[in-house]
TORRO-350754 format. One record per residue: residue number from 1; residue in one letter; y negated, z, x negated of N, C-alpha, C in turn. Coordinates in nm, 4 decimals. Atoms other than C-alpha are relative to their C-alpha. Layout:
<NUM; A; <Y; Z; X>; <Y; Z; X>; <Y; Z; X>>
...
END
This chain:
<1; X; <0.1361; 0.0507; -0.0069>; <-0.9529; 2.6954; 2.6022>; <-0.0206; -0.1117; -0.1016>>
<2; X; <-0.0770; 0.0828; 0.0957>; <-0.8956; 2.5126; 2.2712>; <0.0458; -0.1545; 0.0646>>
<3; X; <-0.0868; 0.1387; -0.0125>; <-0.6644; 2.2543; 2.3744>; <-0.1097; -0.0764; 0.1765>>
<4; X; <0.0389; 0.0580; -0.0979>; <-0.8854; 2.2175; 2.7237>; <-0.1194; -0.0621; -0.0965>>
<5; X; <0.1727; 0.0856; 0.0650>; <-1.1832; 2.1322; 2.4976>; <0.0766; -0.1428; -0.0388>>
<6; X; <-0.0251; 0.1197; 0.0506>; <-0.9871; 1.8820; 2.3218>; <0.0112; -0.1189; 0.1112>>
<7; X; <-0.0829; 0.1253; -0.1326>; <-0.8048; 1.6935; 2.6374>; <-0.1438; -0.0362; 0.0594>>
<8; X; <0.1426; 0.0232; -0.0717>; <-1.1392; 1.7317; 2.8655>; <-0.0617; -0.0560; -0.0281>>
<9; X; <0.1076; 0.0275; 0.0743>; <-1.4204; 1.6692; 2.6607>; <0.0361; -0.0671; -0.1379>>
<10; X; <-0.0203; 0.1271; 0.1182>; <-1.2550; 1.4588; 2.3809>; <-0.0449; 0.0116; -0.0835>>
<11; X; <0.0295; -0.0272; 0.0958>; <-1.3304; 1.6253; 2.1441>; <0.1057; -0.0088; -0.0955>>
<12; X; <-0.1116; 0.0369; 0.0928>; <-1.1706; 1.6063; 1.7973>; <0.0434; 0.1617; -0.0252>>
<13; X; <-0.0879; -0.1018; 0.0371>; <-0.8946; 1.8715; 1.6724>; <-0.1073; 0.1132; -0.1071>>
<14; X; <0.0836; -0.0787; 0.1126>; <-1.1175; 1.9568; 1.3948>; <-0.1016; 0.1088; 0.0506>>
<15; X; <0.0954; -0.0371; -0.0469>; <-1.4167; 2.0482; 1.6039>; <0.0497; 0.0611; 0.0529>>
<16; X; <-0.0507; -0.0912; -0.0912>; <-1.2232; 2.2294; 1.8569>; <0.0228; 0.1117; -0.0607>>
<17; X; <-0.1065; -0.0951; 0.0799>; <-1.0473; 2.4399; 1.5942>; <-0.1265; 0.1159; -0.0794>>
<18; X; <0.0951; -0.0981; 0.0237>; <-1.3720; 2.5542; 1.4412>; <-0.0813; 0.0844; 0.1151>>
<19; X; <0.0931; -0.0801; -0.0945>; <-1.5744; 2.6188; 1.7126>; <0.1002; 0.1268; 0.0781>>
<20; X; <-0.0901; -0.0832; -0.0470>; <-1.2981; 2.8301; 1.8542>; <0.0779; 0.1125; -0.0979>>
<21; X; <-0.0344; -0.0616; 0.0872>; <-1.1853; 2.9891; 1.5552>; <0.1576; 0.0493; -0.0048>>
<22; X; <-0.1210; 0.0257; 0.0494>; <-0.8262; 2.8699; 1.5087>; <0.0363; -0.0951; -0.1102>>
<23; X; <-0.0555; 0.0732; 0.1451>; <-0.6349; 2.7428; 1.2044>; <0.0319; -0.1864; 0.0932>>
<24; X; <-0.0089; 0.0891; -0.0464>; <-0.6366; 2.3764; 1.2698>; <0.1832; -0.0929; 0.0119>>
<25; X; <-0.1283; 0.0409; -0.0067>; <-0.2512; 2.3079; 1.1937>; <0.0259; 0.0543; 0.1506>>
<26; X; <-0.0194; -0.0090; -0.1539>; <-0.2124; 2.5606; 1.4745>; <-0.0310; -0.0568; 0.1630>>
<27; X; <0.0082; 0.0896; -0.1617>; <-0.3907; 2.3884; 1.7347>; <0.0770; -0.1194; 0.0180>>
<28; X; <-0.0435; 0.0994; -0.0101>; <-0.2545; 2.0886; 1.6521>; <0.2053; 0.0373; 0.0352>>
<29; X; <-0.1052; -0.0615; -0.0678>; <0.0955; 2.2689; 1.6965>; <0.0512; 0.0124; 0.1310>>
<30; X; <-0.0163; -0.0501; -0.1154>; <0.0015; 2.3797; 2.0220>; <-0.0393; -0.1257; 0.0906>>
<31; X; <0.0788; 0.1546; -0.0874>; <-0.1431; 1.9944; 2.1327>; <0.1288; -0.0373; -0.0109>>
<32; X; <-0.1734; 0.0757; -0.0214>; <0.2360; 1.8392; 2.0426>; <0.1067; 0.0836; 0.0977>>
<33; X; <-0.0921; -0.0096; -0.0820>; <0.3891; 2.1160; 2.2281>; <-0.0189; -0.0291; 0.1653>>
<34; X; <-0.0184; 0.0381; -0.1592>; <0.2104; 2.0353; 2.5688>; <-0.0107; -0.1405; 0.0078>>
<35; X; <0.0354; 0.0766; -0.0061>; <0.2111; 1.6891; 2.5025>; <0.0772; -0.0847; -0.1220>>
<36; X; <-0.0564; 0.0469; 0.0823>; <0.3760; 1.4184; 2.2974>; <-0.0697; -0.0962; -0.1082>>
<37; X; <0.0859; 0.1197; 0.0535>; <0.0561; 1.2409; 2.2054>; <-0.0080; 0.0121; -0.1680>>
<38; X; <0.0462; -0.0066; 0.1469>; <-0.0007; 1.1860; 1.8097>; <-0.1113; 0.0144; -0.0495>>
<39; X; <0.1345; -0.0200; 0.0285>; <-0.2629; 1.3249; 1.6497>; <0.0129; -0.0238; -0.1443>>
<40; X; <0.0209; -0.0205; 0.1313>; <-0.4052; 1.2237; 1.3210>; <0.0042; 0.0994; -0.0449>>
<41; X; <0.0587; -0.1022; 0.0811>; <-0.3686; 1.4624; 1.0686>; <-0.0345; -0.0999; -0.1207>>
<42; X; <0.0861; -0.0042; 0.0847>; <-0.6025; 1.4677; 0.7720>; <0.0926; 0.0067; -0.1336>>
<43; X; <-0.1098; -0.0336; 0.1421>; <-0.3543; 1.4071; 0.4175>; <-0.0817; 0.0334; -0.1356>>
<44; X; <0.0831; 0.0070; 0.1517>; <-0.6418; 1.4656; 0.1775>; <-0.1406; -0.0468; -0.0163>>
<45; X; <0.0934; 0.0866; 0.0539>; <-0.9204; 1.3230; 0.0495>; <-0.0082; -0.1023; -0.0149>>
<46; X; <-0.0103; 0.1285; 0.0610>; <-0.8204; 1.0559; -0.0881>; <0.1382; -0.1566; 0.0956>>
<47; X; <-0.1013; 0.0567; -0.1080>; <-0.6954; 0.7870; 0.1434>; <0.1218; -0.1052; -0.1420>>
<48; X; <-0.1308; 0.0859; 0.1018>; <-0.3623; 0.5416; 0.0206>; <-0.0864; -0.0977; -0.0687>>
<49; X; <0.0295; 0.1005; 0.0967>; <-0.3900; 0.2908; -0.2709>; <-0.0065; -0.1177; 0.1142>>
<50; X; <-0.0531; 0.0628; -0.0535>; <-0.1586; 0.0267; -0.0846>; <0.0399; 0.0510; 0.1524>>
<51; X; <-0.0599; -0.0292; -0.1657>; <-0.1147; -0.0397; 0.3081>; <0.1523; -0.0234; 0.0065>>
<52; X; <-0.1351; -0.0087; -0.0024>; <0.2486; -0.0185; 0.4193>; <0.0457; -0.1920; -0.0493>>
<53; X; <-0.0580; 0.1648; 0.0143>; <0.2532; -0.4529; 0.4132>; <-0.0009; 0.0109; -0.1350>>
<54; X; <-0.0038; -0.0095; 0.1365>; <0.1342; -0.4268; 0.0328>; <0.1157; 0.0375; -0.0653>>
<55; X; <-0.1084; -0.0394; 0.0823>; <0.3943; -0.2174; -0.0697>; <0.0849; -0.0460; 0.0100>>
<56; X; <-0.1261; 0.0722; -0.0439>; <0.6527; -0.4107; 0.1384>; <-0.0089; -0.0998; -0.1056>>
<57; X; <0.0659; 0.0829; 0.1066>; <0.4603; -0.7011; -0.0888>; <0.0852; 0.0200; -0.1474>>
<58; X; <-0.0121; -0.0643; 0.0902>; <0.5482; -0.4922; -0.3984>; <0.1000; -0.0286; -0.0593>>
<59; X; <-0.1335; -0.0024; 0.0230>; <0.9007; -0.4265; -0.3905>; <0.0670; -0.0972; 0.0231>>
<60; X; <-0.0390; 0.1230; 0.0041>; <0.9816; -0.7617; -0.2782>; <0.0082; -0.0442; -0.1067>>
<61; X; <0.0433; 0.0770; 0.1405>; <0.8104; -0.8885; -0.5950>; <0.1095; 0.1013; -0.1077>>
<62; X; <-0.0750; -0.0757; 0.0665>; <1.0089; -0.6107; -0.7972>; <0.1332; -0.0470; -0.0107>>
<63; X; <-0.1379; 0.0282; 0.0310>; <1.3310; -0.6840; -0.6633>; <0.0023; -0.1714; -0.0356>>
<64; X; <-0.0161; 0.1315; 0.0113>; <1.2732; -1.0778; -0.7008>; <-0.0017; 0.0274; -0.1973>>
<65; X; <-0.0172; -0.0099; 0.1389>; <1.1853; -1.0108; -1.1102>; <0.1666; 0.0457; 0.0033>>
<66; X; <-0.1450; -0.0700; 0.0581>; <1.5449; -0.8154; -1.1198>; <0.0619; -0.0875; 0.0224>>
<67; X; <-0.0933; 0.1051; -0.0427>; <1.7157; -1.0737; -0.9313>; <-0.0023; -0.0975; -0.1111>>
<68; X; <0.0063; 0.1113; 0.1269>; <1.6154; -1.3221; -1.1954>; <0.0372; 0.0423; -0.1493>>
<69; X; <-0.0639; -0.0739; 0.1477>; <1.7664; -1.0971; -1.5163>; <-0.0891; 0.0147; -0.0648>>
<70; X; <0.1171; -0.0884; 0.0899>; <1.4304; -0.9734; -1.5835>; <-0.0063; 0.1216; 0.0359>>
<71; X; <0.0119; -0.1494; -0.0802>; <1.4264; -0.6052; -1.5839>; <-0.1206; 0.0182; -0.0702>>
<72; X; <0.1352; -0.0791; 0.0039>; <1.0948; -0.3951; -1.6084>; <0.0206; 0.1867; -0.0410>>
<73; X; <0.0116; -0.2029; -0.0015>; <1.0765; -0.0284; -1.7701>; <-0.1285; -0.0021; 0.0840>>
<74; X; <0.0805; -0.0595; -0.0877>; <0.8365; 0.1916; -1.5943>; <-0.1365; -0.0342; -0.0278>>
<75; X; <0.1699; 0.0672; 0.0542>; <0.5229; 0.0744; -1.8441>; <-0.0356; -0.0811; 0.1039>>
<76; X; <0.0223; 0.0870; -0.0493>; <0.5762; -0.2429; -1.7308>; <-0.0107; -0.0348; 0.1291>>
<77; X; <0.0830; -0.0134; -0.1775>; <0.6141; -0.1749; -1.3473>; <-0.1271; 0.0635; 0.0120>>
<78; X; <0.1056; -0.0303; 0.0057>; <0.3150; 0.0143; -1.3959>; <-0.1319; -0.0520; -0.0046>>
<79; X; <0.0794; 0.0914; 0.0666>; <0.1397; -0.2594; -1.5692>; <-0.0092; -0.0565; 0.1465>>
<80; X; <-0.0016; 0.0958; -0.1283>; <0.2367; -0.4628; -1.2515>; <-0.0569; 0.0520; 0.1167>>
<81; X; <0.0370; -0.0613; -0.1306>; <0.1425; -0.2514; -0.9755>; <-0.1607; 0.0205; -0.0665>>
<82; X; <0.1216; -0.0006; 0.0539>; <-0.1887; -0.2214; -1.1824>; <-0.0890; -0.1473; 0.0210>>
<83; X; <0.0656; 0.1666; -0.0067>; <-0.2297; -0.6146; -1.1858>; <-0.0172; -0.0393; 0.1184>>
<84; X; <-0.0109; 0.0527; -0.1577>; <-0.1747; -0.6372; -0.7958>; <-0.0847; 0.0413; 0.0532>>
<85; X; <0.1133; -0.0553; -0.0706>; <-0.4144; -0.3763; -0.6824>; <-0.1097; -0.0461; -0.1080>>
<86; X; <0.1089; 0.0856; 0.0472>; <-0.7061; -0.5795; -0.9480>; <0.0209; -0.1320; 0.0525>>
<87; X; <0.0194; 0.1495; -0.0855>; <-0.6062; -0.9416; -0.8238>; <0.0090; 0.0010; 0.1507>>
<88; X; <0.0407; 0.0402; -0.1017>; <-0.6159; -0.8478; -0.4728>; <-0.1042; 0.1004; 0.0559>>
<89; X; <0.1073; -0.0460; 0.0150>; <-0.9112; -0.6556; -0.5288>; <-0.0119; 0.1230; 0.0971>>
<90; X; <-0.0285; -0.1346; -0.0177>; <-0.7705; -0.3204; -0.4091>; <-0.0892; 0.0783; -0.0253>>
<91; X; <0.1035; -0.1084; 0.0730>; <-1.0291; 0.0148; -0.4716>; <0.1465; 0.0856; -0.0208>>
<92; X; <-0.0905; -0.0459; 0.0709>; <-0.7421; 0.2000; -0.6774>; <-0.0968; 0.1326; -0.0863>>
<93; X; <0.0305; -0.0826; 0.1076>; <-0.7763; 0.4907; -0.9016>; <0.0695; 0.0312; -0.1141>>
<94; X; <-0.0743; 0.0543; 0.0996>; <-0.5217; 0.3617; -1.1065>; <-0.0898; 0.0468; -0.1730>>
<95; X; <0.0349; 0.0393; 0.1066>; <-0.6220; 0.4221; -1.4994>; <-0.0643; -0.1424; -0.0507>>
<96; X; <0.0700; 0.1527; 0.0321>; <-0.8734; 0.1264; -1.6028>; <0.0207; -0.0082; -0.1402>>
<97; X; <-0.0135; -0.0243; 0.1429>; <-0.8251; 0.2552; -1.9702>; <0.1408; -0.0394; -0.0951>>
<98; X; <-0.1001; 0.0084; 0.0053>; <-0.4770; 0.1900; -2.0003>; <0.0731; -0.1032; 0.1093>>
<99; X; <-0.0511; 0.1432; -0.0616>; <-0.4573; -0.0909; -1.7220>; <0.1338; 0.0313; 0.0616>>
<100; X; <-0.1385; -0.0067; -0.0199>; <-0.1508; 0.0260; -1.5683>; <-0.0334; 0.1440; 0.1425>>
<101; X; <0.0021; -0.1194; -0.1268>; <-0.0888; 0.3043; -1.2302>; <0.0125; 0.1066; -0.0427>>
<102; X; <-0.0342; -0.1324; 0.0810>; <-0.0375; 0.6610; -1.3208>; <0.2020; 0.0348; 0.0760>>
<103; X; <-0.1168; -0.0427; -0.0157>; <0.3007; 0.8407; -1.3507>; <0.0581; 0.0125; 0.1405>>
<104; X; <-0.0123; -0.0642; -0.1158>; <0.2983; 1.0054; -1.0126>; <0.0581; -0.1083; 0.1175>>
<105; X; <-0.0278; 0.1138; -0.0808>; <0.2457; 0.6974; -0.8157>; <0.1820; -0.0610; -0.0163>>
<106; X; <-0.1291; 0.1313; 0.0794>; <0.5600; 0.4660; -1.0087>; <0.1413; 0.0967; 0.0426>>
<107; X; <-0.1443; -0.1378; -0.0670>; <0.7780; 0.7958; -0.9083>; <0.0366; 0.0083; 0.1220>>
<108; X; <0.0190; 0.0426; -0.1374>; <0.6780; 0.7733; -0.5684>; <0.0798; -0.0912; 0.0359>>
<109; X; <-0.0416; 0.1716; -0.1357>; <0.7179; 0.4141; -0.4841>; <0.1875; -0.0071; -0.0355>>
<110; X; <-0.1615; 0.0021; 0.0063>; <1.0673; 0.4463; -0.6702>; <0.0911; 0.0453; 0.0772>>
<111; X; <-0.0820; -0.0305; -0.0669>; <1.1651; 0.7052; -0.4596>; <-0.0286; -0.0678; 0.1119>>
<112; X; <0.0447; 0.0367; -0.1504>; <0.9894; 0.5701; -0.1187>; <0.1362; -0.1569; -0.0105>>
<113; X; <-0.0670; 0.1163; -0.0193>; <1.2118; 0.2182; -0.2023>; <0.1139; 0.0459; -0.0703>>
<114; X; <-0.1401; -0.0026; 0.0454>; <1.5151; 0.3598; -0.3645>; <0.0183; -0.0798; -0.1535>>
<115; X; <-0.0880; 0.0802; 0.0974>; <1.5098; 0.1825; -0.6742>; <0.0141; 0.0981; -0.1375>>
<116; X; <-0.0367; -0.0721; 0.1507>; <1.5882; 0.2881; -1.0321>; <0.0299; -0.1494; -0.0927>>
<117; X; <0.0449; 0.1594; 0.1104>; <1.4361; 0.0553; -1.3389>; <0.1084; 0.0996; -0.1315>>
<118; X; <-0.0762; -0.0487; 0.1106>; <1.6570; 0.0736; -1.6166>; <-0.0486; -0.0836; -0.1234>>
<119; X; <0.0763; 0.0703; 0.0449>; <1.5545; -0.0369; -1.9518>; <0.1047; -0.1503; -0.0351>>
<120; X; <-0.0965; 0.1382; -0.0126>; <1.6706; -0.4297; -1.9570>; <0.0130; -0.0512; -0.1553>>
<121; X; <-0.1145; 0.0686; 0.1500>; <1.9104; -0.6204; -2.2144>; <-0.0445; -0.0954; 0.0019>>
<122; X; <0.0258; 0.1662; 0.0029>; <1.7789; -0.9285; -2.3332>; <0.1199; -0.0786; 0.0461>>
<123; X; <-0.1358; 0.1237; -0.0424>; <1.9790; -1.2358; -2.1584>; <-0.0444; -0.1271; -0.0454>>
<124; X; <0.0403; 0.1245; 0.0608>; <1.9650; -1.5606; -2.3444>; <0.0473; -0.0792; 0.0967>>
<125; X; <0.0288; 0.1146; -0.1332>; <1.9220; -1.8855; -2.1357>; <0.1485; -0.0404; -0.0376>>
<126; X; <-0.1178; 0.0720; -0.1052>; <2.2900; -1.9622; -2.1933>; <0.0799; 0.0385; 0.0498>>
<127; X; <-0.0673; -0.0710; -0.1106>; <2.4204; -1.6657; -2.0610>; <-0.0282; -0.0037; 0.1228>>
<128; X; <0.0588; 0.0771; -0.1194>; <2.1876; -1.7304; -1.7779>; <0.0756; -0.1253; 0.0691>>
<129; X; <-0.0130; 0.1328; -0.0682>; <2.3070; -2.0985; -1.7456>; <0.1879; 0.0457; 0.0331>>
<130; X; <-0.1967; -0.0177; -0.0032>; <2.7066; -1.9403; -1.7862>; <-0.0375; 0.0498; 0.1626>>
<131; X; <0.0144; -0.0709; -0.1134>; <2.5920; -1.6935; -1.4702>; <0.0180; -0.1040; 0.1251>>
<132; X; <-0.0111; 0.1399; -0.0785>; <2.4992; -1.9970; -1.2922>; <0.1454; -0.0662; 0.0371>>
<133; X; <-0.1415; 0.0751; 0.0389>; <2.7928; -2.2013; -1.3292>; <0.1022; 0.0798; 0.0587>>
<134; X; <-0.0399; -0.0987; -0.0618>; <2.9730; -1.8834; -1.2166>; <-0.0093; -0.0459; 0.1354>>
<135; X; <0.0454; -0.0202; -0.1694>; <2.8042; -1.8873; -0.9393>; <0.0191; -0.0988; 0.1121>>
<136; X; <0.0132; 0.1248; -0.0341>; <2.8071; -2.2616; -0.8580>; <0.1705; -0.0019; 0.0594>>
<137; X; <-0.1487; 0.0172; -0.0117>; <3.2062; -2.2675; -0.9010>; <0.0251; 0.0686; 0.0922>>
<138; X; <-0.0250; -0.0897; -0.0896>; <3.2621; -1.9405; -0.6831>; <-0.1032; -0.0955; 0.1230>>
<139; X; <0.0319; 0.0954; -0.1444>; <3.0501; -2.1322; -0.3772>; <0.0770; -0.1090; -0.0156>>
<140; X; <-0.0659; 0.1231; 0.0255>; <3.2372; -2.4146; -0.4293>; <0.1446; 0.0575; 0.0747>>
<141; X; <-0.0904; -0.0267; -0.0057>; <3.5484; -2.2671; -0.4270>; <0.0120; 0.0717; 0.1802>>
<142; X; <0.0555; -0.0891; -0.1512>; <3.4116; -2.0412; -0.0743>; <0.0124; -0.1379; 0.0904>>
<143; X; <0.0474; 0.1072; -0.0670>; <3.3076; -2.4103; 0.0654>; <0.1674; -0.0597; 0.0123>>
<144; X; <-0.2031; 0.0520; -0.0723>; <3.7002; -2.5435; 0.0480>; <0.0525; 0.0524; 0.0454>>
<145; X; <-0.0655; -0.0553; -0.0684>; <3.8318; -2.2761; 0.1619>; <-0.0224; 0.0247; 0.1170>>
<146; X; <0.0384; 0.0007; -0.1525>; <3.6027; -2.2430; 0.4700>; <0.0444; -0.1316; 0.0892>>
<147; X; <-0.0027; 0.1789; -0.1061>; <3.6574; -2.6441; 0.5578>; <0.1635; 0.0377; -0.0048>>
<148; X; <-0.1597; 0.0062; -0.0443>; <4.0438; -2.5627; 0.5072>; <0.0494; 0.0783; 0.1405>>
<149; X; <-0.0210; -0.0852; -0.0909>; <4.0280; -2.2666; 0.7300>; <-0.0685; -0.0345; 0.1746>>
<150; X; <0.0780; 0.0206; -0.0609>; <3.7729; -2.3920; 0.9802>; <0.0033; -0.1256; 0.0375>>
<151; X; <0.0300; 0.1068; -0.0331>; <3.8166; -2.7662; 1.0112>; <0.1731; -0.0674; 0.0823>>
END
C-alpha cells in the first residue's frame, strides 16, 4: 500500500513512510527492489560545503601548488580551502575564528582525492632553476631521439 501511495499519488518517501507507519530506509528498500528508480535520500541536516565542480576546482589548485615545489601542511590547506569558500562567497561553517576549515573536512577531501600533504622542504630558486634545466635537457634529448626514430 506504501509503495502504491508513493508510485500513484506521488507522493514523497517520507510522507508515505509516516502515514503508513514504516521505517523510512525500509520503504525506500522496498521502492529499489521493484524498481531501479533513485530516490533521494536525506544525509543530514546540513547540506555540502562545496558542489562536486568546486572540489574538482580545489584539488586541481592543490595539486598545481605541489607541482610548483610548494608543499602545504594541513594548516595551510585548511587556510586555503577556508579562503575559497570566502572569495567565492560560499555559506560554509568553516571556523571564522581561526579562518581556516575544520579537521574533519581536510581528512575527508584527502581521502575523497587520494592525496597525502607532507610537511615541505624549502627549495631555493637555484635548485628550482637546476630542476628546470633537468628538465629542459631530458626533452631535448626525447626530441632527437624521436626525429631519429621517426623521420
Amino acid at each position: 500500500a506504501a509503495i502504491r501511495y508513493v508510485r500513484v499519488n506521488k507522493k514523497s518517501v517520507n510522507s508515505a513512510a509516516k502515514e503508513h507507519g514504516i521505517p523510512e530506509p525500509t520503504l525506500r528498500r522496498y521502492l529499489r527492489k521493484y524498481d531501479d528508480e533513485i530516490f533521494p535520500c536525506n544525509a543530514g541536516r546540513f547540506k555540502p560545503t562545496f558542489s562536486e565542480e568546486q572540489l574538482q576546482n580545489l584539488f586541481q589548485y592543490i595539486v598545481a601548488i605541489d607541482k610548483r615545489a610548494f608543499g602545504l601542511t594541513k594548516n595551510q590547506f585548511a587556510k586555503v580551502i577556508y579562503d575559497y569558500a570566502e572569495n567565492k562567497k560560499i555559506p560554509h561553517r568553516f571556523c571564522t575564528e581561526k579562518r581556516r576549515a575544520g579537521r574533519h573536512f581536510v581528512e575527508w577531501f584527502m581521502q575523497k582525492y587520494n592525496l597525502s600533504l607532507r610537511c615541505p622542504e624549502a627549495t631555493s630558486v637555484a635548485r628550482l632553476m637546476a630542476f628546470n634545466r633537468d628538465l629542459n635537457e631530458l626533452n631535448t634529448y626525447y626530441i632527437n631521439i624521436s626525429s631519429f626514430f621517426f623521420n
